[in-house]
C-alpha positions in Angstrom: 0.0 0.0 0.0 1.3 3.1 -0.8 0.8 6.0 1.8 -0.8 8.1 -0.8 -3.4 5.8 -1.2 -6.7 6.3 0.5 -7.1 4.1 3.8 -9.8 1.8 4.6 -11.8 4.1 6.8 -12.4 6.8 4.3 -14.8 5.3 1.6 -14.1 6.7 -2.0 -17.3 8.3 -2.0 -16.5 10.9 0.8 -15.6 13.6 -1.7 -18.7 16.4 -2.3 -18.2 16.6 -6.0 -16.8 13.8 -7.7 -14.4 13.7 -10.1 -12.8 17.3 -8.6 -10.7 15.0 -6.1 -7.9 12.5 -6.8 -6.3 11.5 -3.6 -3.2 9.7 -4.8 -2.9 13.2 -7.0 -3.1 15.9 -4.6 -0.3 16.6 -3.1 1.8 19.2 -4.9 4.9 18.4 -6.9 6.2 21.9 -5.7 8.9 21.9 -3.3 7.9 23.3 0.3 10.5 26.0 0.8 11.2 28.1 -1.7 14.8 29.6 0.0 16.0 26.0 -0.8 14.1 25.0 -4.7 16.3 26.5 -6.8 19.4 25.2 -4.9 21.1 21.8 -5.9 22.4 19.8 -3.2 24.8 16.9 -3.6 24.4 15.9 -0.1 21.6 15.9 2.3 21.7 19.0 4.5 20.3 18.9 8.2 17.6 21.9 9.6 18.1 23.0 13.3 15.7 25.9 12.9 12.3 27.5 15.1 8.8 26.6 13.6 5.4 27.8 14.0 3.2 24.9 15.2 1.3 24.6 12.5 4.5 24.2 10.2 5.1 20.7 12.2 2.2 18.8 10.7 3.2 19.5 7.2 6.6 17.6 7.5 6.8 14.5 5.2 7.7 11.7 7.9 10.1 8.8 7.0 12.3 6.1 8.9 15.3 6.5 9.2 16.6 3.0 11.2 13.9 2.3 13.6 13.3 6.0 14.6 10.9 8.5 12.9 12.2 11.3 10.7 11.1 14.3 8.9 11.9 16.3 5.4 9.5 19.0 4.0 7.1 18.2 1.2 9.0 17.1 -2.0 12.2 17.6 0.0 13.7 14.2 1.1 17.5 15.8 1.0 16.5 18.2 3.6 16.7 16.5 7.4 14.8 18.5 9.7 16.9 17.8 13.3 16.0 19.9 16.5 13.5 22.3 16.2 12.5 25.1 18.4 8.7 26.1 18.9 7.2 28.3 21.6 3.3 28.1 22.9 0.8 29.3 25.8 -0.3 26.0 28.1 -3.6 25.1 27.3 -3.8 22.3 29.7 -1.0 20.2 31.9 -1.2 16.8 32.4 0.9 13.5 33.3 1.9 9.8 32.9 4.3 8.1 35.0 7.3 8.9 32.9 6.1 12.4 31.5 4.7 15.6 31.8 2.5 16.6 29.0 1.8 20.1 28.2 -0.7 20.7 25.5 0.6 24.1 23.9 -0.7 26.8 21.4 0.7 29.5 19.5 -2.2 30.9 17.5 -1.1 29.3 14.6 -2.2 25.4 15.7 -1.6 23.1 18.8 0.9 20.3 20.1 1.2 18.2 22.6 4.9 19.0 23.9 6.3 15.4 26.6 8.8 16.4 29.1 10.7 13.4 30.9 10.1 13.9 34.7 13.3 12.7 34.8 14.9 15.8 33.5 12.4 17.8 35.2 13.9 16.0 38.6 17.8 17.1 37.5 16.6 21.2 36.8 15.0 21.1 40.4 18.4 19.9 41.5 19.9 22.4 39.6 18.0 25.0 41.1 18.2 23.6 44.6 22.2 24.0 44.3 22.1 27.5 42.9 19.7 28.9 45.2 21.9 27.1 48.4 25.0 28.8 46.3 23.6 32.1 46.6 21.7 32.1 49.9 25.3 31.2 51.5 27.2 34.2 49.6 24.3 36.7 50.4 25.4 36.7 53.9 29.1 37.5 52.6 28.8 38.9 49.3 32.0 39.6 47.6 32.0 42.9 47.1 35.5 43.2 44.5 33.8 40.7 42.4 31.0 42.6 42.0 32.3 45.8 41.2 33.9 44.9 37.4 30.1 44.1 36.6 27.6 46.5 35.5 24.6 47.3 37.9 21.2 46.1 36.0 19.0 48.9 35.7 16.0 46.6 37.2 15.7 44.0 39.9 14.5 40.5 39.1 11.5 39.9 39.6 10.3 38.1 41.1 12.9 38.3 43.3 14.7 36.2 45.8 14.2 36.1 49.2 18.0 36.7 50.2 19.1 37.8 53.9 22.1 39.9 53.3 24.2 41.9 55.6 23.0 45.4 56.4 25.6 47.6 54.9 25.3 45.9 51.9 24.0 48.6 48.7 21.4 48.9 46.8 23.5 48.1 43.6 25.4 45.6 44.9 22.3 43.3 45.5 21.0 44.5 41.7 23.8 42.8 40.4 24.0 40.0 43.0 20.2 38.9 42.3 20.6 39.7 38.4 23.4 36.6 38.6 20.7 34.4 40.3 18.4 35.8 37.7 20.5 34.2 34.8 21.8 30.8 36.1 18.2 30.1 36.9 16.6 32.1 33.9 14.7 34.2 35.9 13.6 32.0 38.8 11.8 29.3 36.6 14.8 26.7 36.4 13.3 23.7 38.6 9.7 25.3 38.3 6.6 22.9 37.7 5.0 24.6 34.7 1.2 25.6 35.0 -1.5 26.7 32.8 -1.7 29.7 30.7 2.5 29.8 31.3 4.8 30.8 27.8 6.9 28.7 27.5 9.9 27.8 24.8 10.8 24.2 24.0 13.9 22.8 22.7 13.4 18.9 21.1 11.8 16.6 18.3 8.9 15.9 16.4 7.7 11.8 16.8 4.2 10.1 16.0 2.5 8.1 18.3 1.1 5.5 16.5 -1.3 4.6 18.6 -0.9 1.1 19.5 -1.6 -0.2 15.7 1.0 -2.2 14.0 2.9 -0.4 11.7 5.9 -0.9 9.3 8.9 -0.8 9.8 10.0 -0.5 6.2 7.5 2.9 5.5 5.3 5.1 6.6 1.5 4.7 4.7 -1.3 7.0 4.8 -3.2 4.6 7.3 -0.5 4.3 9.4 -0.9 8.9 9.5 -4.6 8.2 10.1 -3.8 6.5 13.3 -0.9 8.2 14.2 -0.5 11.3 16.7 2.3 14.1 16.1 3.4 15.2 19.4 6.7 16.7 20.5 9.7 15.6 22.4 11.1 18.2 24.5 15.1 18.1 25.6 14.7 21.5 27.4 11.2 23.5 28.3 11.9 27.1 29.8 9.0 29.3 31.2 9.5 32.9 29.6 7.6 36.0 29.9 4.7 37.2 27.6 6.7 39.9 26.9 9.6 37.3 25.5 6.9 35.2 24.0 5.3 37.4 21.9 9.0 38.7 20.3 10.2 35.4 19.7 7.2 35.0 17.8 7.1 37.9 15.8 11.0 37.9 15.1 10.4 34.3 13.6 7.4 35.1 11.7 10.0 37.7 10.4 12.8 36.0 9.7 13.3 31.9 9.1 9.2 31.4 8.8 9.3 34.4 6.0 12.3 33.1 4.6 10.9 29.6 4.3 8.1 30.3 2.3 8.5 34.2 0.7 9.1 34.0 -2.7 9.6 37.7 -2.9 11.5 38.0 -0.2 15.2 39.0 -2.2 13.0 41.7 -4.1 11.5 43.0 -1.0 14.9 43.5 0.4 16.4 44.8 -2.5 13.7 47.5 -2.8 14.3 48.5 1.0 17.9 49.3 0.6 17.0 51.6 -2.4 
């Protein structure tokens, strides 16, 4: 069976107007991004690039071993690696192995699993740098301190440090600003709730749903059972604030670039 034949649940009659649909046929023979199409590539070439949600369920899945891979449509020399996404938790739940935060980001939804397991080692993390830093604030080492620049905000929200009382003002700006980035703002080690930002660092994979699949390809009923959901290496809380640049630089940058056709003009008639 090939995978762009139709599968057994969906009859051949399930089309409004017949004759204006040809499954096997309907997939374009266009490539899927056009910064790569006119490039000839000896080699495969491996993608470690951000992605809008939505962009994820138009990958072309393959195996490559025993593990699922990706490549964009009509693509195959293109290996798309680590990807990063961001999203707003919809809804947190868990298994026994893994958290699972269901994610969106306006442009469509994911399911993003995070190994409790590495969740366990971050709240470790954290647990060392915040004994670190509770021990120095008692005794903070004041010519250290004074080849660093004094941040122009506390952290917040901020630590709950005893220090000495003659120590300054600036000296505990820059003091908590170091706690700030070893723990990336106070989240490191911090069980992620609802309506959170957050940005994940990992892999796309199928969940195929307890049916038997091959294991030479991937066919189009083996997709009809199958679940895309995300594989997170790292998941970091950030601010709205963060969220909503991160979002709009992408959309901007490697999203536009991706699919912009007149992107070169455009930028060419900018600088003139």
């Amino acid at each position: 069976m090939n995978w762009t034949d139709l599968p057994k649940e969906i009859n051949e009659d399930f089309v409004s107007y017949k004759g204006d649909y040809d499954f096997p046929q309907y997939l374009s023979d266009e490539k899927e991004w056009v910064n790569f199409k006119h490039k000839n590539f000896e080699d495969n070439i491996e993608i470690f690039e951000p992605f809008l949600i939505m962009e994820l369920y138009r990958f072309i899945p393959y195996f490559e071993g025993k593990h699922v891979k990706f490549h964009p449509l009509n693509m195959p020399y293109i290996k798309i690696r680590k990807i990063e996404i961001v999203g707003f938790v919809i809804d947190v739940t868990e298994d026994p192995k893994y958290y699972e935060y269901h994610v969106d980001d306006g442009t469509g939804n994911i399911i993003i699993y995070y190994e409790k397991e590495d969740f366990k080692r971050a709240a470790l993390r954290r647990k060392k740098i915040d004994t670190k830093y509770n021990k120095c604030a008692k005794n903070i080492d004041i010519k250290s301190l004074k080849t660093q620049k004094c941040p122009k905000h506390l952290p917040n929200p901020r630590p709950k440090f005893i220090y000495s009382p003659e120590t300054s003002i600036s000296d505990i700006a820059i003091f908590e600003h170091n706690w700030s980035l070893e723990t990336n703002n106070g989240t490191l080690g911090r069980k992620l709730k609802r309506c959170a930002h957050v940005h994940a660092v990992g892999y796309c994979t199928f969940d195929f749903m307890y049916t038997k699949k091959s294991s030479e390809e991937i066919t189009c009923e083996d997709l009809f059972n199958a679940k895309l959901y995300f594989l997170a290496n790292r998941i970091t809380c950030i601010s709205e604030h963060k969220y909503n640049k991160i979002l709009l630089l992408w959309i901007n940058t490697v999203v536009r670039r991706r699919y912009d056709e007149n992107l070169n003009e455009a930028a060419s008639s900018s600088k003139t």
